[in-house]
C-alpha positions in Angstrom: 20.5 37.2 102.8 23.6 35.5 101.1 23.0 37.3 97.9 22.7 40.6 98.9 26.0 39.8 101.5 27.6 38.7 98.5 26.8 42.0 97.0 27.8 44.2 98.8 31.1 42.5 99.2 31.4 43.1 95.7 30.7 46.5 95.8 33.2 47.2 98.6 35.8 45.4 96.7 35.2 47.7 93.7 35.2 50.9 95.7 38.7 50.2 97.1 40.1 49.3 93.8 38.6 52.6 92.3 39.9 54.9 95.5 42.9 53.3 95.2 43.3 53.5 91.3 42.6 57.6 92.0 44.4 57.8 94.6 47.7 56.8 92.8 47.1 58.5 89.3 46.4 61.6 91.6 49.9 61.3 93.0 51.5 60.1 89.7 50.3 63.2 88.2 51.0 65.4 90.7 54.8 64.4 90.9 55.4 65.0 86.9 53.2 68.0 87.0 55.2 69.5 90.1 58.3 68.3 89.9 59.4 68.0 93.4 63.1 67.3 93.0 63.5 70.2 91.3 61.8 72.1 94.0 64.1 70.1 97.0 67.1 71.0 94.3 66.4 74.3 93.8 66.1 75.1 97.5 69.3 73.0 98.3 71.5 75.1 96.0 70.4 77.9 97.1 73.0 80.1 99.8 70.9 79.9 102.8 71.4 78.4 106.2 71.4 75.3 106.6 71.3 73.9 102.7 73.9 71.8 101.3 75.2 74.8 99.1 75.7 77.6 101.7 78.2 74.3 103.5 79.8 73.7 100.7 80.5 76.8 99.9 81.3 78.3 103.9 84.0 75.3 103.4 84.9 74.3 100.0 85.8 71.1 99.9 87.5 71.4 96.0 90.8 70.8 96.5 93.0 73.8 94.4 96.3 73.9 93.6 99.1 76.2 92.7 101.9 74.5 90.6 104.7 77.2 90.7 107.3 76.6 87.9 110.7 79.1 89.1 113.3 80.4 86.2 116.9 79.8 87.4 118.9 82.2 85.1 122.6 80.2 84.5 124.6 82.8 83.1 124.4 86.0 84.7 127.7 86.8 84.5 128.6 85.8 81.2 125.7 88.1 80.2 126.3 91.0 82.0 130.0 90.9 81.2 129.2 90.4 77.1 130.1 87.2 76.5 126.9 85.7 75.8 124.3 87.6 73.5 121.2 85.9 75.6 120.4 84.9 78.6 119.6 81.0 79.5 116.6 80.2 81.8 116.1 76.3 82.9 112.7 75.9 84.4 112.5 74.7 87.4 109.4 73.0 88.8 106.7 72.4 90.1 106.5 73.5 93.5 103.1 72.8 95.1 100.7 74.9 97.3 97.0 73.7 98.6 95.1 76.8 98.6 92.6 76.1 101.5 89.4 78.6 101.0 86.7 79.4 104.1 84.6 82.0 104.2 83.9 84.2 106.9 81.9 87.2 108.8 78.6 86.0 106.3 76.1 88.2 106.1 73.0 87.6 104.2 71.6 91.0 102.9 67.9 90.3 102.0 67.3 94.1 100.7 69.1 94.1 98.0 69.8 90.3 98.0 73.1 90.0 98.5 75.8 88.4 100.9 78.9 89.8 102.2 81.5 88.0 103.5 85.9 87.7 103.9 87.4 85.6 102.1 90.3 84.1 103.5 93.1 82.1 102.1 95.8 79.5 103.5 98.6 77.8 101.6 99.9 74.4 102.3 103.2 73.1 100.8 102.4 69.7 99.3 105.9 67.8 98.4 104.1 64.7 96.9 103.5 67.0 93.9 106.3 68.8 94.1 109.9 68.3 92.8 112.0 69.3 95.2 112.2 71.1 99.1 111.6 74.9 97.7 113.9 75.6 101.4 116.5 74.1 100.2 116.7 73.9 96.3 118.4 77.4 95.3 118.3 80.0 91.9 119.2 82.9 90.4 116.5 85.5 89.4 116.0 89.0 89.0 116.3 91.5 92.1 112.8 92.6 91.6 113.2 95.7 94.1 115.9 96.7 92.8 115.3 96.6 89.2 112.2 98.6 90.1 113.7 101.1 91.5 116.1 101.6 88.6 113.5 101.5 86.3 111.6 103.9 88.2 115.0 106.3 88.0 115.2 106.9 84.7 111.9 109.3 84.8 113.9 111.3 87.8 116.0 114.4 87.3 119.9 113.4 86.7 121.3 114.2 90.4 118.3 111.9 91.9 119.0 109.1 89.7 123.4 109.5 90.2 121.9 109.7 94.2 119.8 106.6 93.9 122.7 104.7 92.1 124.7 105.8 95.0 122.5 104.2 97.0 122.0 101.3 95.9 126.0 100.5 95.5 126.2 101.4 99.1 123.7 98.8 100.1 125.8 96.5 97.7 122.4 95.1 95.8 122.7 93.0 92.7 120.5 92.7 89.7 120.7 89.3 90.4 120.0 87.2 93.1 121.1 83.5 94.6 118.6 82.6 97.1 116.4 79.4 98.5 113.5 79.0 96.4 111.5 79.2 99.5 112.7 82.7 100.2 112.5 84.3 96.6 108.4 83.2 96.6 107.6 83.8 99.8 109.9 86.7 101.1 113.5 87.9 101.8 115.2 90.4 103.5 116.2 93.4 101.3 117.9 96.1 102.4 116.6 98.3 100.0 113.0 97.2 100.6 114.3 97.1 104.4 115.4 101.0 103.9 112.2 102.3 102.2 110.0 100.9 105.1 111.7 103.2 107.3 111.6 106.5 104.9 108.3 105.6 103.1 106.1 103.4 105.5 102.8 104.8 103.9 104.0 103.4 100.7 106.2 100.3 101.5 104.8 98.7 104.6 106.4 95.8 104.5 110.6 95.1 105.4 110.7 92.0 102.8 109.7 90.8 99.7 108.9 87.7 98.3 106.6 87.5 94.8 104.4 85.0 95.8 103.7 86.9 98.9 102.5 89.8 96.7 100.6 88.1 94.5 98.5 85.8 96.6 98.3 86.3 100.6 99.2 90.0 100.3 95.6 91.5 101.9 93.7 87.5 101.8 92.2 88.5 105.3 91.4 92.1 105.0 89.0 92.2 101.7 85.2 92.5 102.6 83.3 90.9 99.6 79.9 91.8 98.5 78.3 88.9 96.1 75.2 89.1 94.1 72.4 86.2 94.8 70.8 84.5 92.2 68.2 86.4 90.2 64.8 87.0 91.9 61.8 86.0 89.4 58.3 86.7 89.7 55.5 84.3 90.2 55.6 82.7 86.8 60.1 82.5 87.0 60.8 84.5 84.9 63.6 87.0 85.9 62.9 90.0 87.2 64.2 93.1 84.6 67.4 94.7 86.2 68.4 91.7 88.3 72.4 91.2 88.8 73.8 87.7 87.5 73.5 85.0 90.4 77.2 84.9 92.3 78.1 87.9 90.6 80.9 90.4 92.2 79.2 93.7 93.7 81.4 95.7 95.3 84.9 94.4 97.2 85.9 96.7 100.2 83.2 98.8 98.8 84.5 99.6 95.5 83.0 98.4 92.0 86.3 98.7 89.7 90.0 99.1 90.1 90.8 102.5 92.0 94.3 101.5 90.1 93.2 101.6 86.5 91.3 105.3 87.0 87.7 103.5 87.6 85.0 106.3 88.2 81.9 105.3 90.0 79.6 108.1 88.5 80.2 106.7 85.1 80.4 103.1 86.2 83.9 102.7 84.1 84.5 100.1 81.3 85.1 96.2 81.4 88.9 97.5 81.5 88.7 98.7 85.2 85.4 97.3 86.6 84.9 94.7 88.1 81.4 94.8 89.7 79.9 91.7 87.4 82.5 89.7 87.5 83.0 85.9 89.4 85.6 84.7 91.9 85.4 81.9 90.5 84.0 79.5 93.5 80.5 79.8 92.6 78.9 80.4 89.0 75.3 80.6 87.4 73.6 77.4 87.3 72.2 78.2 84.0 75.2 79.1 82.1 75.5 77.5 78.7 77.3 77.7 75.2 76.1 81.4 74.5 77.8 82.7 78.0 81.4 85.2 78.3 82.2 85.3 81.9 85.0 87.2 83.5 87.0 85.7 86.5 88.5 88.2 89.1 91.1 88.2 91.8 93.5 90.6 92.9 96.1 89.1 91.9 95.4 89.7 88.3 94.9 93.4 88.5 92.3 92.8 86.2 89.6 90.1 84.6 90.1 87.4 82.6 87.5 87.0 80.2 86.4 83.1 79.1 84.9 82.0 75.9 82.7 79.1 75.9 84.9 76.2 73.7 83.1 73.0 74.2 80.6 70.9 76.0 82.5 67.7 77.2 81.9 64.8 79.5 84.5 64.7 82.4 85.0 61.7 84.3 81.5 60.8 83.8 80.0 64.5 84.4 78.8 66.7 81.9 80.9 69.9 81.9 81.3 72.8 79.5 84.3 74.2 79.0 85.4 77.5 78.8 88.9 79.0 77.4 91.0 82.5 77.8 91.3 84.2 74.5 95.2 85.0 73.2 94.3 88.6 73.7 93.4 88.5 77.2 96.9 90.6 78.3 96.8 93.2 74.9 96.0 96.9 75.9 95.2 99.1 72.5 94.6 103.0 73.1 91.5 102.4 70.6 89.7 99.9 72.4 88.0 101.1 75.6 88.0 97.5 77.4 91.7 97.8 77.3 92.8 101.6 77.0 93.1 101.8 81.1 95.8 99.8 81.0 98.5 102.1 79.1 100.0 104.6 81.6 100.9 108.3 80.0 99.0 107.2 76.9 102.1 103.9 76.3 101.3 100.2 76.0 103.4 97.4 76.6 103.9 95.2 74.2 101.4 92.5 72.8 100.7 89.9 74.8 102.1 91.8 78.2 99.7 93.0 81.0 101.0 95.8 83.4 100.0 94.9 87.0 102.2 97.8 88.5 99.4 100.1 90.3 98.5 96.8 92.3 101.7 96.3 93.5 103.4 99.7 94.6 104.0 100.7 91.1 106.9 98.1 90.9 107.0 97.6 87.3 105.4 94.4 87.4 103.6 92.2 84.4 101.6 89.1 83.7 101.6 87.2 80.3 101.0 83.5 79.0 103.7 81.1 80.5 106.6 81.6 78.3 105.5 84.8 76.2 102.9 82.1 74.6 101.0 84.4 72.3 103.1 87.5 73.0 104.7 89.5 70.4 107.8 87.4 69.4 110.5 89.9 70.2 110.3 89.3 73.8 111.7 85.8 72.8 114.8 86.4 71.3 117.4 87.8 74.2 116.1 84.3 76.0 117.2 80.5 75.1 115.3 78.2 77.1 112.1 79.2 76.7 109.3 77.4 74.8 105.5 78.6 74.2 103.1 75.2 73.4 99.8 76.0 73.6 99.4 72.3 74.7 101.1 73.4 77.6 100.3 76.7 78.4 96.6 77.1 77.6 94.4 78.8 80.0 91.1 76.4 80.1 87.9 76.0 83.0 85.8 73.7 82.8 82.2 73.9 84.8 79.4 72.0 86.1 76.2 73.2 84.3 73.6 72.1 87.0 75.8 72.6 90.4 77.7 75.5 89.2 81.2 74.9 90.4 84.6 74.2 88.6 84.7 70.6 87.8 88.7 71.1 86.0 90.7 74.2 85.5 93.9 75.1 84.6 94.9 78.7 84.9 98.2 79.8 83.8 100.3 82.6 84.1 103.4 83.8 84.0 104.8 87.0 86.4 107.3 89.4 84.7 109.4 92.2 85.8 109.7 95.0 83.1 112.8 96.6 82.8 112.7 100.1 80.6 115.1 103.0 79.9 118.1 102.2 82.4 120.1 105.4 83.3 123.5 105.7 85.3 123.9 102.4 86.0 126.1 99.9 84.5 125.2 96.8 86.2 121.2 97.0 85.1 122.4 98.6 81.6 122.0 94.8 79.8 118.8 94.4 80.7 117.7 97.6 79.5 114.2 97.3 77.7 113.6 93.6 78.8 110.8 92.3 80.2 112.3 89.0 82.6 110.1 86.2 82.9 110.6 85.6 87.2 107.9 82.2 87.6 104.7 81.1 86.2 101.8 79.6 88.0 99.3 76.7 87.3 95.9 77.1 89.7 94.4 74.0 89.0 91.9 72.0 90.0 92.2 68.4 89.1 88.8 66.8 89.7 85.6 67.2 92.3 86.0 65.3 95.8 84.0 61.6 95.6 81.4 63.6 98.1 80.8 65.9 95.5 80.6 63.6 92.9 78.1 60.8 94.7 76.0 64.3 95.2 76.0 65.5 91.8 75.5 62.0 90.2 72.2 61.5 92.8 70.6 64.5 92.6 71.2 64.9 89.0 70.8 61.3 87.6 69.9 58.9 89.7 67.0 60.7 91.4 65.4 62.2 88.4 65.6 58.8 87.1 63.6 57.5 90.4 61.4 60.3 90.6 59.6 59.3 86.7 59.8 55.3 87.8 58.0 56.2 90.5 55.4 58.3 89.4 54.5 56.5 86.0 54.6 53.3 88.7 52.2 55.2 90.6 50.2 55.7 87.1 50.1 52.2 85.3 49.4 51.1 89.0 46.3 53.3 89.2 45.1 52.5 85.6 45.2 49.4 86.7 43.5 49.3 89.0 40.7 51.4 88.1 40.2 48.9 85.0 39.7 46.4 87.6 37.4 48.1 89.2 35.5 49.2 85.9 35.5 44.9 84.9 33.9 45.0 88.9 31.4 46.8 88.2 30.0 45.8 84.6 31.3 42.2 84.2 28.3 40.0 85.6 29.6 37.8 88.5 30.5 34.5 88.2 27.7 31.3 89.6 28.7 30.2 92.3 29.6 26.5 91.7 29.7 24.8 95.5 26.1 25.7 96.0 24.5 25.3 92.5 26.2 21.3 93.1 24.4 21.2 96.5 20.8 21.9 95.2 21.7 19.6 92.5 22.7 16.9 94.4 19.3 17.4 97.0 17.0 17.6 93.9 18.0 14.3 92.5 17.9 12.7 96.0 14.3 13.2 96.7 12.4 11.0 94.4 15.2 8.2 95.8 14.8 8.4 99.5 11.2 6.7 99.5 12.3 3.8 97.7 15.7 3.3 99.9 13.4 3.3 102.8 11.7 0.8 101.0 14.4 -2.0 100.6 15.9 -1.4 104.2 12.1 -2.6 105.1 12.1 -6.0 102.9 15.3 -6.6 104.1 15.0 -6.5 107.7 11.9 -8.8 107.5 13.0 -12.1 106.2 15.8 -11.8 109.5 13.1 -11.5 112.2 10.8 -14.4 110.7 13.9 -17.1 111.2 15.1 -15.4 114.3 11.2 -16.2 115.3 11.3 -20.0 114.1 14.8 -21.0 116.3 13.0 -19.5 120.0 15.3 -16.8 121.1 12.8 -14.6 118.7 10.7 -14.0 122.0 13.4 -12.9 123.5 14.8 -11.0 120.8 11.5 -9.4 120.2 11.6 -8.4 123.8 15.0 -6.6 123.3 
């Protein structure tokens, strides 16, 4: 009964270790074979309720700057009057503005798998990064409406232009104006301005100016975005033929180009005035690499900005690849159709200078590198003070491959008021054919939040790592013990030593016991006879 106990011990022993040797290559396997991060990735990153992409990007917690750098022109007067041949410009800066990003009125659209939503826009002074109070530290600049409108006089018949010089003495405007920073960025009353509102409100709805109020909260609540989704792939993931880049611009306010630069929806226009295709720069492919152009949009460009791959780096301990804007980013040619749009009556500006003028009420407005960097070099020489270094001034963005979101960028430009053919006035006459540099802007972002970071460092390295210890634990652990249970099942089992030493032990005590039995006898005999002999043995006996 023992033996076959024994046995079937043994046999239950082995049957454990082999179920659990299966058990845990089975699962080993299964996790390389699968790849279940991935899959947990993949759906995490994906914009959909309730993953950890669609919060980050509702709320982005990336914190974005704008570094505004002023030009305080110092000698206005000696200029206009003749007595010096150039103008001096000292910059003045930083001033510092949080942009704070949310995204509202979502709407997934799962026909044509896309998501609309407004973007809107909130800037926060920030005076730890900044040099100065922008309220009260005080320049001179250029009268931007009123140079403008002098600009815009010389195409006019000769009495409207003597009538609009008229006017404009009357109102007592200057070329130049002495203001707080403050007010020159973010808007000041013009009487001018102030005066078309009244006469023109379908074309100037708005009774002051400021530049920075143009160019970046102008509209921030009133856009209606339509974005692209990531690719849809068939059952094997591969991409599905036709099949918009992921994050991609589709339409904003239901337009697919600029209206501005003569885009034509029935022939789908030309990278010079469309933008459907495009990124806003908040979310990107994760699957971009060193072979990828992409092409950042935001109004306040009045166009795209293309970015050439440069460089794969590692940024604070994140892998990154880094992308740069070309030097001819802001050049308009009538022969090349990316850029034709952009000259107006068949002229261009000069190289390097990009008009922005039918985005902002025609106001003869332009953008270029900070400091003409790149520009032709004549726009340099009625200036002293200025200094292109493409140390300085170079446009670059650097993204996260696998998350798809800026880790570092630094986008600079500079805003520009063009002055052309001056007629009938003598006050604007010396800056006739100039194009005034009035601030340049850094949007920067300096580094991902530590969330961010602890997010990307576990799902991208730490859990891949855990994932493979785990699953080739999972498979030495099952090889193991299937080869125990293979030495179970063929190695013969060991004797049993306890009970092999009892039987030994009872075998050589048999023949023995008679002749112990024997001795006890003799020796209890010789004691009785002399207990007989002294009289007690009766008694004795008796007992």
């Amino acid at each position: 009964m023992k033996l076959f106990a024994n046995q079937n011990q043994r046999n239950a022993k082995l049957l454990r270790r082999a179920a659990l040797g299966m058990t845990l290559l089975f699962f080993g396997a299964l996790i390389l074979l699968t790849d279940p991060l991935k899959r947990i990735v993949d759906w995490q990153l994906t914009l959909s309720p309730n993953t950890i992409l669609f919060t980050l990007w509702k709320f982005p917690p990336i914190d974005v700057f704008i570094m505004v750098y002023m030009f305080n022109y110092t000698n206005v007067d000696e200029f206009i009057a003749g007595t010096d041949a150039k103008l001096k410009v000292v910059e003045v800066g930083p001033y510092a503005y949080q942009e704070v990003l949310s995204n509202h009125n979502i709407t997934l659209n799962e026909a044509n798998n896309t998501v609309t939503y407004t973007p809107r826009r909130e800037y926060i002074f920030v005076p730890e990064r900044s040099v100065g109070d922008p309220k009260v530290d005080r320049i001179r600049a250029p009268n931007i409406p009123y140079m403008g409108v002098s600009t815009q006089a010389a195409r006019l018949s000769m009495f409207a232009a003597l009538g609009l010089s008229a006017l404009t003495k009357r109102l007592n405007s200057k070329p130049m104006l002495e203001m707080s920073v403050h007010e020159y960025m973010w808007g000041y009353e013009d009487h001018l301005v102030h005066l078309a509102s009244k006469f023109v409100p379908s074309l100037i709805d708005f009774p002051s100016f400021g530049i920075m109020e143009k160019l970046f909260r102008e509209g921030n609540e009133s856009n209606v975005v339509n974005m692209n989704l990531p690719e849809r792939r068939d059952r094997n993931g591969i991409i599905l033929p036709g099949s918009p880049r992921g994050y991609s611009l589709n339409s904003i306010n239901g337009e697919h180009g600029f209206k501005q630069w003569q885009y034509e929806e029935a022939t789908n226009g030309t990278q010079c005035n469309r933008f459907r295709g495009s990124h806003d720069a908040t979310l990107f492919p994760r699957d971009m690499n060193e072979n990828d152009t992409f092409l950042i949009y935001r109004r306040t460009f009045c166009r795209l900005l293309p970015m050439k791959f440069n460089r794969t780096l590692n940024f604070r301990g994140l892998q990154g690849h880094e992308f740069v804007m070309e030097p001819t980013v802001f050049d308009s040619d009538l022969d090349n159709v990316n850029s034709s749009c952009f000259c107006k009556s068949n002229q261009c500006l000069k190289r390097g200078v990009g008009s922005v003028a039918p985005c902002y009420y025609n106001m003869p407005l332009a953008i270029t590198y900070p400091h003409f960097m790149h520009a032709d070099p004549s726009l340099l020489e009625p200036f002293e003070g200025l200094n292109p270094d493409k140390s300085r001034f170079t446009t670059t963005f650097t993204l996260q491959p696998q998350l798809g979101v800026p880790l570092n960028a630094h986008v600079r430009l500079q805003a520009n008021q063009v002055v052309g053919e001056v007629k009938f006035n003598r006050l604007m006459s010396p800056f006739e054919n100039m194009v005034l540099p009035l601030l340049w802007v850094d949007l920067t972002i300096d580094n991902l939040p530590w969330p961010l970071r602890i997010l990307i460092h576990l799902l991208f390295t730490i859990c891949p790592v855990l994932q493979w210890a785990i699953a080739l634990g999972m498979l030495g652990g099952g090889l193991f013990q299937l080869s125990t249970a293979l030495l179970l099942c063929f190695w013969p089992p060991a004797p049993r030593k306890v009970e092999h030493k009892k039987e030994l032990t009872a075998s050589l005590a048999l023949p023995i016991l008679p002749l112990l039995k024997q001795q006890q006898t003799e020796a209890v005999e010789p004691e009785e006879q002399h207990l007989l002999q002294n009289g007690d043995s009766y008694k004795l006996g008796l007992v």
